[in-house]
Every structure is written in C-alpha cells, then in structure tokens.
C-alpha positions, 0 to 999 in steps of 0.5 A, a space after each residue: 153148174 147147171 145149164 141154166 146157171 149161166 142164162 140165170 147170171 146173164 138175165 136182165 130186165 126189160 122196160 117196164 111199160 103201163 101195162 107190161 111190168 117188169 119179166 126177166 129173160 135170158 139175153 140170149 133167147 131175146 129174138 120174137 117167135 117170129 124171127 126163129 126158126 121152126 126145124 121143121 119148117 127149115 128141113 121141109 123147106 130144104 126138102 122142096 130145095 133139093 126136089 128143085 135141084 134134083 129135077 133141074 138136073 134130071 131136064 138138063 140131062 134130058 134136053 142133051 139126050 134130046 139134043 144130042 150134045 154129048 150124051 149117047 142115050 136111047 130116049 125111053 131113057 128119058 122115063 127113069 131119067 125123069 121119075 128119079 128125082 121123085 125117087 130120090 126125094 122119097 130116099 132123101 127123107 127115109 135116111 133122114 137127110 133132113 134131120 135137124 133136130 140133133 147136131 149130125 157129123 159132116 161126114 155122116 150127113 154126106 153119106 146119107 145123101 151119097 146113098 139116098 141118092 143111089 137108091 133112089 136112082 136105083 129104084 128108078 133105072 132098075 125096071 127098066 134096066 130088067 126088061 132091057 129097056 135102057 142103058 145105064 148110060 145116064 145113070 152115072 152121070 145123075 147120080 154123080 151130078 146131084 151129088 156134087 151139088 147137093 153137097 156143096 148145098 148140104 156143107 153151106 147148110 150144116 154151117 148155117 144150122 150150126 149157128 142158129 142151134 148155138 143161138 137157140 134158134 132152132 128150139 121152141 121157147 117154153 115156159 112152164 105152169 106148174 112147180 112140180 115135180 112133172 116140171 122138175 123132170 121137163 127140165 131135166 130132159 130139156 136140158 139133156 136133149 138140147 131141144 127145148 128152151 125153158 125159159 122160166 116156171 110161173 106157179 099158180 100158188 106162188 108162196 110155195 114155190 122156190 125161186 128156181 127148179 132145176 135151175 129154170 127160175 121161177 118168175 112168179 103166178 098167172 097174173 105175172 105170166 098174163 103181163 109178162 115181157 116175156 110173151 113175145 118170145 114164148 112159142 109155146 105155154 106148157 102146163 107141168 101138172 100131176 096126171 090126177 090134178 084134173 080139176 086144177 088143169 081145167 081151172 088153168 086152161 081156163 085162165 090161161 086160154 086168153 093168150 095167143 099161144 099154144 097152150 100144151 099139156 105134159 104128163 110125166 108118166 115116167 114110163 117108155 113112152 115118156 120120152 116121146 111125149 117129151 119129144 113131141 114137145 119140139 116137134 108137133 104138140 097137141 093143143 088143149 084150146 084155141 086155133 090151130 098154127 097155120 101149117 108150116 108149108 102154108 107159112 112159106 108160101 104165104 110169106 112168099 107171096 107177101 115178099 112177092 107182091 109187096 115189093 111189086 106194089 112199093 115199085 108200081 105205087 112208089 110215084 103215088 106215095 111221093 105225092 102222098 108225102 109231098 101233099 102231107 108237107 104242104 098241107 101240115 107241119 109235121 112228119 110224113 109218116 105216124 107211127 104207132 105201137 100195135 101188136 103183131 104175131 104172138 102179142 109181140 109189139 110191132 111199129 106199125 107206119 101210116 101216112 100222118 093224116 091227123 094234125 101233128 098236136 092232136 095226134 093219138 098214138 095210144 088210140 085212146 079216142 077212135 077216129 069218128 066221123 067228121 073228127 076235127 083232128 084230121 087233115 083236109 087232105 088226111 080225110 082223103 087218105 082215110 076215105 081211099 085207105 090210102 094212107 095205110 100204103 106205107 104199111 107194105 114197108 112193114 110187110 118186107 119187114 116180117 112185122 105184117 102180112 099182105 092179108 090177116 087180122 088188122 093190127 090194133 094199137 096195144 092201148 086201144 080203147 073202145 066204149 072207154 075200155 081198153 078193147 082187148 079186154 072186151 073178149 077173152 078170144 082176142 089174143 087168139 087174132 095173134 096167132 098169125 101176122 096182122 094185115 093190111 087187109 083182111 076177111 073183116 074188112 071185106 065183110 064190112 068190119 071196117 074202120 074204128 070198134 066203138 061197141 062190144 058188139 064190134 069189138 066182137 064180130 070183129 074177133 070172129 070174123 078174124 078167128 074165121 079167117 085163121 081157121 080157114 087160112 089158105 092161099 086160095 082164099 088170100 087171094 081172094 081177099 086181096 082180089 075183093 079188097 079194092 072194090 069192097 073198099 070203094 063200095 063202102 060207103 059207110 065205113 068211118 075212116 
C-alpha cells in the first residue's frame, strides 16, 4: 500500500458553488495555506526566541554582578557576559538546533543545545580568559542557566512540532502539472522524504493520463485546476514537464500565470544534484512568474502589528461601534452587521463583516451592482457610515481572526461585477492581489482608488497600485499608510462610498 492510498479512501467532496465545481482533497490536508506552518518561518521564529532568552540571562547575570548580590565578579566580566548570547545564537544555528525539516530524537536535540551553548560561551570568555582579563566566575552559571531553560523551551516544542508533522502542517501543499514520468519521480521522493504534500496531478492532455500516478490522483486539465476547490490549500503549483518540453512549459506558464500562487519548475535531471532540486521544493523554490511571498521575518512582524494595533483600536473604539449598532437598530430592521463572501490569501473564501448600511431586502451580498452615488438602497444613517468608512469597523474582528491585515489589498466579493463583467476577469494579474492577506486599507486607497471599480481601467489601476504595495511591502511603509489613511479619507471628497 502506497502512502497515498489511505488519503485516496478518505477523499470527499467539497460543495459545489457557481463558479468553483466539484475537487476532491485529502481530509486531512484541508487547513488554508494560511493556517499552516512554514518550517522555515517556525525555526527562525524560535531562533529570535531564544536570542531573547539568551540575553535575558545574560542582563540578569549582569545586574547581580553589578548589584553585588551574590555573584563575585570583575566588571570587565560584564563583555564576555554580554557578547555570549550573540555567540551563542550563531552556534545555535550552525549545529542545527532549529532544524525541523526531518523529525530529530529528543535526546539528540538536547545535545546540540548543550554544545551549542559551550562553544558559543566558549568563543565569548576565551579572549578575555587568555590575556587574564576575567574569570571563569560567570561562565558556569550562563551556561548552566540557559540550558535549563532553553531545554524545557526545546521538550515543549518537539512536542508541539510532532503534532503539526502528523497533521501535514509543517509541509507545503503541492500539486503537480504534468503526468510524466518527471512527476512519477516527485512523487516518489515526496513520499519517501516526508516533506512535501502532493495533493493531486491536473494534466493538460487529460484523455491520456491515468487516473492516478504513483498513487497521487490525477484530478483532471487546466481548466479544472483554474476552477478548483482545491486553490485555497495549494502553497504551491509545480510544473513536472521533460527538460526538452520547453514550448510546452512556456504555453503553460502562460495559462497558468493568473493564479495567486508560486508557480514552480521541476526538472528530473536524475543526476546528484537531483535531490537538492527536490529539496529546494520545501525550503526556498525559484518562482517562474509573478510577485515574490512576502518574506517570512516580514510576515511575523506584520501579523504582530496587526494583533497589536487591531485589539488596541476594538478597545478604544468599542464605545463607538455600540453607537453604530445601536443606530443601525433604530434606523432599519434588520441585523447589525453584513456579511459577504470575499477572497482573502491565496483565493481562500473568507466572510468579510461590515455594519449593514443598505436596507435588509435589497441587500447585495454577490456585488453583482456596485454602490453608486445617491444608491436608493442605502440607509440615511448607512450614507454616513460610507462617507466616514465607518462602517468598515468591524472588519478589525476579521483582523484578530488572521482572515485580513490592518493594511493590504482590499478584499473584493468573489462575485463582484464590474461593467457587467465579472471583475476578476478583466485582467490576468488579479489573482496576484491574493498573495498576501487583503486589508482594511491599503496603497490604492491612499492613492485615490477608493470605493466601487465600475470600468476596466479601474479595475485595472486598482490591480497596479496593489501589485505596488506587495512588491514593496514593508513595515516602514505599513505605517505609513496606516498614518496617511484618515486624512487621505476625509479629504476625499469624490470618492463613492
């Protein structure tokens, strides 16, 4: 029995909707690309964990030196003291204590971070220690100290990473283009590696493939992948092509560029550096078109601004929304809040909140009609909540929730129309906006591409200046948006809302 036969028996699928039909998937590997975790991003974020508990250490050690509270030590002690953990860090790393890509014995995890931490305070007090400079006063007890607790962080973690390798949360969803021989061989090394999660095979030339290789099934051609339920969990699209099918590959990249995500070449050289081709896969793949991921230390910081700032604003403005809600009640029967079904990261569909400012019966979940100016189905008091953007308050929920950002592309309905046409039709780089969470604000908005899309040419400025933000997404120039937001809003005076 193949790995891939117990997933296969335990497929089901999932509802069909108008313009997303029928995709089986593994049950198991149903969690959104967002909700998974990157081994790369965990062991870096572990790393900055450690650094903190390593200095932590090192200013405790430091201030009863200082203090004189119990440890005898010379004060030029104080710089091996303090250039340890930057030692320490390094040594950490170069004996791989952060190496989650293949499950590591307890044991032997222990000792990389017994001897990563000697060295590392080895490098720090020997200078010092050779011209007679210090004593080894302080060395033990650092050591003994960080180990202690570096352990107990490291038990608690294996455990932790255990469980998320036996949920495939740890690897990177795939699927494959192509049913050859090149896939056949993919397969065969994601299976014995462990590291990658296949989750199906779409060929081009569907009447030619068999129903499965490998066990990996074959779910059918580009236009099922293009319409797939299957998007929202796929990290990444890998095409499995001979090295000599060049006209075939450029044919599919071109078809295939309108998805959101990294789209990934794999060439079976069956030579020695074959495996470390297969093992870039799960670590850092080359794109073959589009934007490049947002970089992971990038992604920490951001979500933690956004967890930050987002719960700070629901306290300070929670008197505010209680107003809003208790106004909405009197002004229209109705519920408080309107919820609508809009793509967030990676074409996943996310139920985005707004406080209902449109009439209860004539409300348009599907966006099939824009708002436009003077729009008979809004509210007295819902014009209000438009003109401030008021009513886009409750959207800090969706924020704590990981569906949106504090700043990004503003999530469109999945159905939107625009000029009678369904907008993300209207240019093939729209998908690319979903390669990072949508927003409550974002670069557009600031630049004045505010409110409904009514033409292609809207449609499209509102792409670009997306695609702007994502290339040149960074802290600095969050804030800046998040700073520019309020007043850029109420000197808009033209904007529909």
């Amino acid at each position: 029995m193949t790995k891939f036969e117990p997933l296969e028996a335990g497929f089901t699928r999932l509802r069909a909707t108008q313009h997303r039909p029928y995709a089986p998937l593994p049950a198991a590997l149903m969690t959104p690309a967002r909700l998974r975790m990157s081994g790369r991003s965990l062991a870096r974020s572990m790393a900055l964990s450690d650094s903190v508990i390593l200095f932590a250490t090192s200013l405790v050690l430091a201030g009863l030196a200082v203090g004189g509270q119990g440890v005898t030590l010379n004060r030029l002690a104080l710089i091996p003291l303090l250039l340890a953990p930057l030692m320490a860090g390094f040594t950490m790393r170069a004996f791989r204590t952060y190496a989650f890509e293949t499950p590591t014995a307890p044991w032997l995890g222990l000792g990389r971070i017994g001897a990563a931490l000697l060295v590392g305070a080895g490098m720090a007090w020997a200078p010092w220690i050779w011209f007679g400079r210090t004593v080894l006063a302080p060395l033990a007890p650092w050591v003994l100290l960080n180990f202690l607790i570096l352990a107990s962080t490291y038990l608690w973690r294996s455990r932790k990473v255990a469980r998320a390798r036996r949920d495939k949360l740890l690897n990177p969803n795939v699927v494959i283009v192509g049913a050859t021989s090149t896939a056949q061989h993919l397969i065969e090394k994601a299976r014995a590696s462990d590291t990658i999660n296949v989750l199906g095979v779409f060929e081009p030339r569907r009447r030619r493939a068999p129903s499965a290789i490998d066990g990996a099934p074959v779910l059918g051609d580009i236009d099922a992948l293009l319409q797939s339920d299957i998007l929202p969990y796929v990290d990444r699209v890998i095409i499995a092509l001979p090295s000599e099918a060049t006209g075939r590959v450029a044919a599919l990249v071109e078809r295939l560029k309108i998805l959101p995500h990294p789209l990934t070449l794999y060439v079976d050289a069956k030579t020695k550096t074959d495996q470390e081709a297969f093992s870039q896969l799960a670590v850092t793949p080359l794109d073959l078109h589009g934007i490049p991921l947002a970089e992971t230390e990038g992604a920490i910081v951001k979500r933690g601004l956004d967890v930050v700032l987002a719960s700070i604003a629901l306290v300070l403005l929670g008197p505010v929304m209680a107003l809003i809600a208790l106004r909405i009640k009197f002004d229209s029967h109705g519920p408080i809040f309107f919820r609508q079904k809009r793509f967030g990261f990676n074409n996943e569909v996310i139920t985005v909140l707004k406080f209902r400012t449109m009439r209860i019966e004539v409300c348009d979940a599907f966006a099939h009609r824009q708002v436009s100016s003077d729009d008979p189905r809004v509210t007295r008091f819902g014009r209000f909540l438009r003109r401030t953007s008021l009513d886009e308050l409750p959207q800090l929920i969706n924020v704590l929730r990981g569906d949106m950002s504090l700043v990004g592309p503003r999530p469109h309905a999945v159905t939107m129309h625009s000029s009678g046409q369904e907008t993300a039709r209207m240019t093939k780089q729209y998908a690319w906006r979903h390669r990072v969470k949508p927003g409550i604000t974002g670069w557009a908005q600031i630049n004045g591409s505010r409110g409904p899309v009514e033409t292609e040419a809207a449609v499209r400025r509102r792409v670009e200046l997306d695609l702007a933000y994502i290339r040149r997404q960074s802290l600095a120039l969050d804030l800046y948006i998040l700073v520019m937001t309020v007043p850029r809003l109420l000197g808009d005076r033209q904007a529909i809302r």
